[in-house]
N, CA, C and O atoms as CSV, one atom per row, in Angstrom:
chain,resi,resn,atom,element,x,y,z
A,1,UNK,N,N,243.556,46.949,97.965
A,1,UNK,CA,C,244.982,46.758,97.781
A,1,UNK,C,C,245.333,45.268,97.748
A,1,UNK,O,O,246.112,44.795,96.920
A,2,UNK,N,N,244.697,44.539,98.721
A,2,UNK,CA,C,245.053,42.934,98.405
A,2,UNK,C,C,244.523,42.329,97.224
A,2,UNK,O,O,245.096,41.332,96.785
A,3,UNK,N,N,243.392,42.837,96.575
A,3,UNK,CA,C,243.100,42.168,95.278
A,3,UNK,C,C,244.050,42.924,94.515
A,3,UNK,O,O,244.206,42.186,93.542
A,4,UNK,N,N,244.630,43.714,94.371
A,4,UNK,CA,C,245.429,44.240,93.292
A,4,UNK,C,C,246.922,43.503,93.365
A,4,UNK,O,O,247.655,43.110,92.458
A,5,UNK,N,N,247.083,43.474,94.901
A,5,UNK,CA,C,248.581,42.583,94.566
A,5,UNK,C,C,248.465,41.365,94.444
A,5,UNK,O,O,249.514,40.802,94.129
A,6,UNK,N,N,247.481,40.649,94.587
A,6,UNK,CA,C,247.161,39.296,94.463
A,6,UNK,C,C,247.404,38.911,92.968
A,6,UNK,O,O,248.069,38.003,92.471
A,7,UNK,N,N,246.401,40.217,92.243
A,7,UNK,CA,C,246.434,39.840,90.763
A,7,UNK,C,C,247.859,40.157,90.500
A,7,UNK,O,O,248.600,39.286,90.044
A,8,UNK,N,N,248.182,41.064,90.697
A,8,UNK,CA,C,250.279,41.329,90.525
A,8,UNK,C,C,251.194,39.899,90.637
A,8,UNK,O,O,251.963,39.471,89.776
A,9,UNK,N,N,250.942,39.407,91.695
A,9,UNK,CA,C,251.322,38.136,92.208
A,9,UNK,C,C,251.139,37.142,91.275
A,9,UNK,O,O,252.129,36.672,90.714
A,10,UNK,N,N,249.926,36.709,90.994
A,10,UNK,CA,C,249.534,35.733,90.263
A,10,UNK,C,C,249.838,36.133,88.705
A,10,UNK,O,O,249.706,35.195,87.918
A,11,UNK,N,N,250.131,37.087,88.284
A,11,UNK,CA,C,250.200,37.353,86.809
A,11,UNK,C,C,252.317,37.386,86.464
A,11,UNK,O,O,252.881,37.238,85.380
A,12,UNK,N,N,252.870,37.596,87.659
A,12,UNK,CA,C,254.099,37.249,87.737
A,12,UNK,C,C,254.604,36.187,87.960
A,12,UNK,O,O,255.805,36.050,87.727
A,13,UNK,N,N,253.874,35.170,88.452
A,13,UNK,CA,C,253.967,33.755,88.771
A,13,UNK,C,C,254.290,32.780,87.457
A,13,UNK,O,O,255.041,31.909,87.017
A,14,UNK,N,N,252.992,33.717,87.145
A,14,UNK,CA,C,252.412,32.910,85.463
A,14,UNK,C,C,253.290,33.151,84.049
A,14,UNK,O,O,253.265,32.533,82.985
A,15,UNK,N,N,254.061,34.290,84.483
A,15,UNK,CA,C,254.732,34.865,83.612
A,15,UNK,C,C,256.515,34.521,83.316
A,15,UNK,O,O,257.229,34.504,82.314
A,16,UNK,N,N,256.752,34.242,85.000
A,16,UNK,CA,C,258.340,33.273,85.176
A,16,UNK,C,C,258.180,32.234,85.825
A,16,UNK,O,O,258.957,31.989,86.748
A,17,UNK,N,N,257.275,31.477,85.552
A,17,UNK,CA,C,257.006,29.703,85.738
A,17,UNK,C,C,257.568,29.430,84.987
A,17,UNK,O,O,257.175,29.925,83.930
A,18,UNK,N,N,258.684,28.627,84.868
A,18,UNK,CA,C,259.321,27.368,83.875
A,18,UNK,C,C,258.513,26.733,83.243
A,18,UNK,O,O,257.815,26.136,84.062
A,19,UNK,N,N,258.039,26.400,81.719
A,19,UNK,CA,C,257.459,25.293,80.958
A,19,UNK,C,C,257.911,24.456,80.517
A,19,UNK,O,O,258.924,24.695,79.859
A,20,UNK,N,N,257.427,22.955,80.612
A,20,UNK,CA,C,257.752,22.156,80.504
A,20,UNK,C,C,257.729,21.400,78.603
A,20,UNK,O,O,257.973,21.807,77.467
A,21,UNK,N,N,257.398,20.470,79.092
A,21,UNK,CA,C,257.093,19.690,77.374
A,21,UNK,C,C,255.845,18.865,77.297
A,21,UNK,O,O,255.412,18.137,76.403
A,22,UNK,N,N,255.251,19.273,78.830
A,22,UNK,CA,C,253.948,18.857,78.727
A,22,UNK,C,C,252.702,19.589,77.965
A,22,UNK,O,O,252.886,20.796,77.802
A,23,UNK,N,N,251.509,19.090,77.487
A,23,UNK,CA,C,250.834,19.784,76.936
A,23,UNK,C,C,250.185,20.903,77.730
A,23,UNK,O,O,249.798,22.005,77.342
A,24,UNK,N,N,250.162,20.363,78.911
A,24,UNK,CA,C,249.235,20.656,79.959
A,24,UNK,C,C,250.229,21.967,80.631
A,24,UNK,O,O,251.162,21.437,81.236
A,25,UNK,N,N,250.291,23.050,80.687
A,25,UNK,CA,C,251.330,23.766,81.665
A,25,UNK,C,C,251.358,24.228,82.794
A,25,UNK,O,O,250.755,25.289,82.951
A,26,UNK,N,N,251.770,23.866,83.493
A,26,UNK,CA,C,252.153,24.330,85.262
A,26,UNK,C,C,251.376,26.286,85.406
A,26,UNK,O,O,250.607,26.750,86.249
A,27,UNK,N,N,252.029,26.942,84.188
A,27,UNK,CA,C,251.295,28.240,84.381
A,27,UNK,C,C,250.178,28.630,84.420
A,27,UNK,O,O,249.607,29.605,84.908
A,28,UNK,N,N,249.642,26.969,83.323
A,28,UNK,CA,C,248.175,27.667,83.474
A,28,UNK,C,C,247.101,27.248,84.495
A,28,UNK,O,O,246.078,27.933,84.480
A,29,UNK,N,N,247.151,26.479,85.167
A,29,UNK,CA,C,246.687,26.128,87.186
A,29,UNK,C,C,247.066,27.343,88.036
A,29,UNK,O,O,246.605,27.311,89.177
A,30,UNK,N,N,247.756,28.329,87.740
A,30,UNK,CA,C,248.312,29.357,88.855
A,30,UNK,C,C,247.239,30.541,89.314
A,30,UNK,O,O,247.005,31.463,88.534
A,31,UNK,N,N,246.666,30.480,90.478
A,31,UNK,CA,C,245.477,31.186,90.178
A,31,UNK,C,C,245.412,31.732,92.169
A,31,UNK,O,O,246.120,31.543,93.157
A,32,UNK,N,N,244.362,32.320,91.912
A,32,UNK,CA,C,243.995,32.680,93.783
A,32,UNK,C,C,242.311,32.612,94.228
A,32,UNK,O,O,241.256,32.389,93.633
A,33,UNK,N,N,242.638,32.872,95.340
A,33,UNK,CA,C,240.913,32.744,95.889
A,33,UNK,C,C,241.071,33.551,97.400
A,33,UNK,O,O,241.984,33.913,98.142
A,34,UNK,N,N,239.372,33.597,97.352
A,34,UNK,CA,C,239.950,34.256,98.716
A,34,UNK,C,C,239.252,33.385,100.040
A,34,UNK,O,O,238.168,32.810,100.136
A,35,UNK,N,N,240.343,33.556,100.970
A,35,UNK,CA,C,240.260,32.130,101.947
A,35,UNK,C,C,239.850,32.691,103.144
A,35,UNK,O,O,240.087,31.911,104.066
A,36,UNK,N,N,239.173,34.040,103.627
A,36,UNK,CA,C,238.462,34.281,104.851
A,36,UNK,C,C,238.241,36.467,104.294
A,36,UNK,O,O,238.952,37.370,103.854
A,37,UNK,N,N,236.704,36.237,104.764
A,37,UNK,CA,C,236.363,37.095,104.261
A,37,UNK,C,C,235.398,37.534,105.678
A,37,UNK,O,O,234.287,37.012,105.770
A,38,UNK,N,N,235.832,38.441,106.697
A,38,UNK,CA,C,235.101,38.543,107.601
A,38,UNK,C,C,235.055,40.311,107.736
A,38,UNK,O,O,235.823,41.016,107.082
A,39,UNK,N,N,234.126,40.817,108.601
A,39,UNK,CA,C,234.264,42.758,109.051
A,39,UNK,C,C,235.795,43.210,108.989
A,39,UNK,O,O,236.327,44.094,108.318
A,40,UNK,N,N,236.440,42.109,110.115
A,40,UNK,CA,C,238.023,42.556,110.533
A,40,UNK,C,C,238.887,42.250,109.512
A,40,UNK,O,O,239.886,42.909,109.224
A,41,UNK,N,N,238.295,40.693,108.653
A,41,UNK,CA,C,239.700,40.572,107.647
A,41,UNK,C,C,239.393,40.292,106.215
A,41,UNK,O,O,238.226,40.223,105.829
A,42,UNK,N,N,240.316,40.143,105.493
A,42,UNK,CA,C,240.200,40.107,104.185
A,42,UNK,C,C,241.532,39.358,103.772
A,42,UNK,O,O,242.626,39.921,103.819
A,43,UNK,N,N,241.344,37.916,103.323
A,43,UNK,CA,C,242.698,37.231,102.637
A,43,UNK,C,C,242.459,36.310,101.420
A,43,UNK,O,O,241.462,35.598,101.303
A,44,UNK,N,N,243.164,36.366,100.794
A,44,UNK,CA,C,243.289,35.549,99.423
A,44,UNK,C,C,244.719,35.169,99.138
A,44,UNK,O,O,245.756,35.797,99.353
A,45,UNK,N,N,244.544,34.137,98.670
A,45,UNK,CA,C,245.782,32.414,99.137
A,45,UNK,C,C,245.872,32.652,97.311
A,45,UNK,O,O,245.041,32.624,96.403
A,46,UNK,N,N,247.298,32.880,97.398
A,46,UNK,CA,C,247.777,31.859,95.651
A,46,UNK,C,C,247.621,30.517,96.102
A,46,UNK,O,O,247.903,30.150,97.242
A,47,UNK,N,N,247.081,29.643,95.021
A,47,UNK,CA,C,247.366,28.291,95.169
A,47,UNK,C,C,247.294,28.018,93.289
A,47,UNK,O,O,246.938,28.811,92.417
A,48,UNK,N,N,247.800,26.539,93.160
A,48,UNK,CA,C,247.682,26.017,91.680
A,48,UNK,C,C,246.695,24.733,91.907
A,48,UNK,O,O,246.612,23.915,92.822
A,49,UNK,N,N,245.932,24.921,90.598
A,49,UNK,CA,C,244.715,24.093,90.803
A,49,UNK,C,C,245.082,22.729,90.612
A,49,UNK,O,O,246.165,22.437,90.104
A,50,UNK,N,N,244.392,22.016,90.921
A,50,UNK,CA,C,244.364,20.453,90.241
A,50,UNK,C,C,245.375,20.179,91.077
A,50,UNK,O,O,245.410,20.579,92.241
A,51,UNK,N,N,246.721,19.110,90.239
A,51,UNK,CA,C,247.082,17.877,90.705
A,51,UNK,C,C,248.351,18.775,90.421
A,51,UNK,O,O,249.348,18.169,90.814
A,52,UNK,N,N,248.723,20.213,89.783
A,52,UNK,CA,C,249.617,20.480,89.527
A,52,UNK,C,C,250.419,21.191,90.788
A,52,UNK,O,O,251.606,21.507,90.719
A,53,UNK,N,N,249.581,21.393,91.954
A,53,UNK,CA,C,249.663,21.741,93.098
A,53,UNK,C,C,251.492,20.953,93.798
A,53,UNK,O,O,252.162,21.547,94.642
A,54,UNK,N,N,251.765,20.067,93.390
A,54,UNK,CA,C,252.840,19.110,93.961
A,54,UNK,C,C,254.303,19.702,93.279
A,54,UNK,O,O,255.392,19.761,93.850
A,55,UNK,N,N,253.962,20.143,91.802
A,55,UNK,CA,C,255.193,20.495,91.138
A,55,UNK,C,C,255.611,22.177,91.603
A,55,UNK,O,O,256.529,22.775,91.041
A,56,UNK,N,N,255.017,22.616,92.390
A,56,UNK,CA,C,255.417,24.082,93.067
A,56,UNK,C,C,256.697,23.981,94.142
A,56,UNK,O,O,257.679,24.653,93.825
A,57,UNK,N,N,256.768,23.365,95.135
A,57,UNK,CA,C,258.242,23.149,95.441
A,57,UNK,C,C,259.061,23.081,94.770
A,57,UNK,O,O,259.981,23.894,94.860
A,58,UNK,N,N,259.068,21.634,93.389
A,58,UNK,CA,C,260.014,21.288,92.886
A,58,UNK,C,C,260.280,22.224,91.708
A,58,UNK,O,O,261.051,22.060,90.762
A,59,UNK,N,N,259.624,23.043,91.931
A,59,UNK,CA,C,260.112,24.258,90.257
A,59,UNK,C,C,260.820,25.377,90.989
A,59,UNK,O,O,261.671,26.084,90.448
A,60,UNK,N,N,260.445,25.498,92.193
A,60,UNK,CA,C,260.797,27.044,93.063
A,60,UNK,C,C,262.271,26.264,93.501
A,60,UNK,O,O,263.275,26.709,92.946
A,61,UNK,N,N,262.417,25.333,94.290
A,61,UNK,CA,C,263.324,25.064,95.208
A,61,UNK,C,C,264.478,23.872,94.315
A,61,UNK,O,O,265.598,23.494,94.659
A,62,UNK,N,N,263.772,23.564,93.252
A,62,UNK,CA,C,264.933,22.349,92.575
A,62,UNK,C,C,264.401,21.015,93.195
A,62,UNK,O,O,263.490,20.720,93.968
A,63,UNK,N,N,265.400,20.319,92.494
A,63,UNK,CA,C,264.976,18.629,92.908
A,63,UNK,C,C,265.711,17.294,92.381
A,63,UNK,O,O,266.110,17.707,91.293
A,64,UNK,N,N,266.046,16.253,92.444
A,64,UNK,CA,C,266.853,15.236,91.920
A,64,UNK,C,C,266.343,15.060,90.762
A,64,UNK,O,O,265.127,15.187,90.622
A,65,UNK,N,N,266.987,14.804,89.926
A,65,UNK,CA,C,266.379,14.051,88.301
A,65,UNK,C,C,266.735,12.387,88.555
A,65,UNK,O,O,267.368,11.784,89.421
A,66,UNK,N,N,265.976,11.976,87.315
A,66,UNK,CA,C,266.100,10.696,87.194
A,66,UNK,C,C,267.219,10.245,86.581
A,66,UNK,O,O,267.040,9.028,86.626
A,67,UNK,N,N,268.213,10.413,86.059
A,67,UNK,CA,C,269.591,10.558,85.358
A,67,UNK,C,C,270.769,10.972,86.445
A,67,UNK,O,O,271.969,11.121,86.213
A,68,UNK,N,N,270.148,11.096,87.552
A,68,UNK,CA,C,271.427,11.083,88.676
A,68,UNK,C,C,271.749,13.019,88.657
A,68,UNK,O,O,272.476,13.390,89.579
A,69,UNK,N,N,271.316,13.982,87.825
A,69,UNK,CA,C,271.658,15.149,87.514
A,69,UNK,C,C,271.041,16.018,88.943
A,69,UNK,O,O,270.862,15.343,89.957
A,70,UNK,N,N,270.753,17.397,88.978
A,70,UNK,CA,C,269.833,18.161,89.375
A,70,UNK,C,C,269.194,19.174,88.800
A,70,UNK,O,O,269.593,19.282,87.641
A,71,UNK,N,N,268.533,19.824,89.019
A,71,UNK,CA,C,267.583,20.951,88.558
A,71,UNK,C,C,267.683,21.811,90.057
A,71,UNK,O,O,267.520,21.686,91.271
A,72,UNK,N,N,268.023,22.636,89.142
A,72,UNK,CA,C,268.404,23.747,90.850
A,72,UNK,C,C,267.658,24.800,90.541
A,72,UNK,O,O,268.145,25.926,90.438
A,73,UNK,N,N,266.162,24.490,90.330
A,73,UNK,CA,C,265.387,25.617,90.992
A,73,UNK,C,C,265.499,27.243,90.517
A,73,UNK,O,O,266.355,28.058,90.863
A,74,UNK,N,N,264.386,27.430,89.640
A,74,UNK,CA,C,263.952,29.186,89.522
A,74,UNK,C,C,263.919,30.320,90.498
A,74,UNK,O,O,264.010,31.541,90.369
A,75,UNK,N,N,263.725,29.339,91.739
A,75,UNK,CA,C,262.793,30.607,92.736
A,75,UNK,C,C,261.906,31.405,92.237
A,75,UNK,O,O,262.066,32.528,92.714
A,76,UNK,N,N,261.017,31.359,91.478
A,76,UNK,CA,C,260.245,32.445,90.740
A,76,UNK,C,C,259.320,32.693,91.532
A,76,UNK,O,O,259.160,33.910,91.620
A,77,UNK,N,N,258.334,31.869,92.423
A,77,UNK,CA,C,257.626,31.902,93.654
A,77,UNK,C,C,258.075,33.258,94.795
A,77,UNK,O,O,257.570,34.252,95.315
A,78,UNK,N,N,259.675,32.325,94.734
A,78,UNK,CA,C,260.027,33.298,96.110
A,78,UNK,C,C,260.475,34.787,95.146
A,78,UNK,O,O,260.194,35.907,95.571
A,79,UNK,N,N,260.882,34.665,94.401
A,79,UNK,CA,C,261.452,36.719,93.824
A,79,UNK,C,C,259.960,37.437,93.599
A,79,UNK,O,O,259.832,38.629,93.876
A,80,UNK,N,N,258.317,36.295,92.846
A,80,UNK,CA,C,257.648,37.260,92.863
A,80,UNK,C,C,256.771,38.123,94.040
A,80,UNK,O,O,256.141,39.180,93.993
A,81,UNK,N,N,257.130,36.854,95.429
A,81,UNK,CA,C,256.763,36.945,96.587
A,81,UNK,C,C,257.025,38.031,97.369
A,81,UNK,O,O,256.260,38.493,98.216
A,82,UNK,N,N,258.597,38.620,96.956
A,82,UNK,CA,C,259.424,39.267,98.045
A,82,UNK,C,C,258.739,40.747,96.882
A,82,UNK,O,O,258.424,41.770,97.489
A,83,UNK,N,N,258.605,40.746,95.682
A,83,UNK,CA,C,258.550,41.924,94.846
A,83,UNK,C,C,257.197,42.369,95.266
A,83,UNK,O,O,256.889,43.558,95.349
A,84,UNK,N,N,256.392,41.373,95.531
A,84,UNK,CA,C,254.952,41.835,95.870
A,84,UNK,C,C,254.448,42.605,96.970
A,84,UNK,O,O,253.516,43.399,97.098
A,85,UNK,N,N,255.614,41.996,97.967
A,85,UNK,CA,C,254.926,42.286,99.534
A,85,UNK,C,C,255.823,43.413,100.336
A,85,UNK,O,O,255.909,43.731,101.522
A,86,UNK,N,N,256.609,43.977,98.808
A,86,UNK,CA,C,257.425,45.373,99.233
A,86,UNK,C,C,256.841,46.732,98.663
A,86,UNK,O,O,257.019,47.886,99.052
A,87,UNK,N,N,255.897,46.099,97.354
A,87,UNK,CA,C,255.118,46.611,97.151
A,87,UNK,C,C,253.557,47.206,98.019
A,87,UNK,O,O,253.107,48.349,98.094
A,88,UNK,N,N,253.015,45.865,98.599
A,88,UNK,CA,C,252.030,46.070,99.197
A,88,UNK,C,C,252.294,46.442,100.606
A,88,UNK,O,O,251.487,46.075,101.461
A,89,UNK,N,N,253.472,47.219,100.982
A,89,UNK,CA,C,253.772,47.309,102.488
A,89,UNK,C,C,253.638,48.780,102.370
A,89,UNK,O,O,252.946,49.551,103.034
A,90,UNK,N,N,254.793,49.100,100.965
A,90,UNK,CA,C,254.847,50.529,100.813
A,90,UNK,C,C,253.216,51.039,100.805
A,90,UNK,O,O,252.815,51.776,101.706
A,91,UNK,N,N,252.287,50.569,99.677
A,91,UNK,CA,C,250.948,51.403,99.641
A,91,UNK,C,C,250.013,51.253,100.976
A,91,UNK,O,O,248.987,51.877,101.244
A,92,UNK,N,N,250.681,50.232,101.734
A,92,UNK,CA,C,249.951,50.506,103.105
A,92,UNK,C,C,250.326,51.032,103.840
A,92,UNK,O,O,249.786,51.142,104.941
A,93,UNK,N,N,251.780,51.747,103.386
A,93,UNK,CA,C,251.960,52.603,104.999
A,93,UNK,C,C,251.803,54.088,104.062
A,93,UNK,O,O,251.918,55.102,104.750
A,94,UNK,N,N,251.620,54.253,102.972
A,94,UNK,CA,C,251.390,55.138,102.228
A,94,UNK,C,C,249.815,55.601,102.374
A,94,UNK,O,O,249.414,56.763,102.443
A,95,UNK,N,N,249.227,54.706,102.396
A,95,UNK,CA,C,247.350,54.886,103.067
A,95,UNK,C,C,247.573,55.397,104.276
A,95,UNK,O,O,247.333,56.590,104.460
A,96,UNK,N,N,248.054,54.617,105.282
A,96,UNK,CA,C,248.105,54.833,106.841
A,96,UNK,C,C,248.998,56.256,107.120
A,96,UNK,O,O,248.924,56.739,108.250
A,97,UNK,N,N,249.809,56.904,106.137
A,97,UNK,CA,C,250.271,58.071,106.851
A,97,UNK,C,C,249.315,59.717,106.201
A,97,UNK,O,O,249.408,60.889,106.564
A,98,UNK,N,N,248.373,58.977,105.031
A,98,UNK,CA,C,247.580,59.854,104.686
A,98,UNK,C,C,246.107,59.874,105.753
A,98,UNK,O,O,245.205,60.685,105.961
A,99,UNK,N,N,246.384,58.807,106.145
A,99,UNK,CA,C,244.637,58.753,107.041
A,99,UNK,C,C,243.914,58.637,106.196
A,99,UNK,O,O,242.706,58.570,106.422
């Protein structure tokens, strides 16, 4: 179930990320891994690769421009976050009441 919402996660990320006018795009660094793999647990971290790692606040949450303006922020992080983990709550209590 966590690799399935992970990939859910990460393919919704990628899908309402804002693009820019760079060649290079913010969507395509958006990726996961998995960051502890033991008997008891099992986790895997969204993160964005490279250097593009810094522009994830400022696309989710907004930020000052250079023209004195603002950019007020997609939240696309946080809506695919909250869509994911209502998802992955339901199929776990949906496992846990089947045994």
């Amino acid at each position: 179930q966590v690799d399935k919402s992970m990939r859910q996660l990460v393919q919704e990320t990628k899908g309402t990320a804002p693009v820019g006018h760079r060649k290079k795009h913010y969507r395509d660094s958006i990726t996961s891994k998995v960051t502890n793999q033991t008997m008891r647990a099992y986790e895997k971290t969204w993160y964005v690769r490279g250097s593009d790692y810094r522009l994830s606040h400022l696309l989710n949450n907004g930020h000052q421009l250079r023209d004195g303006g603002r950019y007020a922020g997609t939240q696309f992080i946080t809506k695919a976050t909250v869509s994911v983990i209502k998802d992955y709550e339901e199929a776990v209590r949906e496992v846990l009441e089947r045994g």
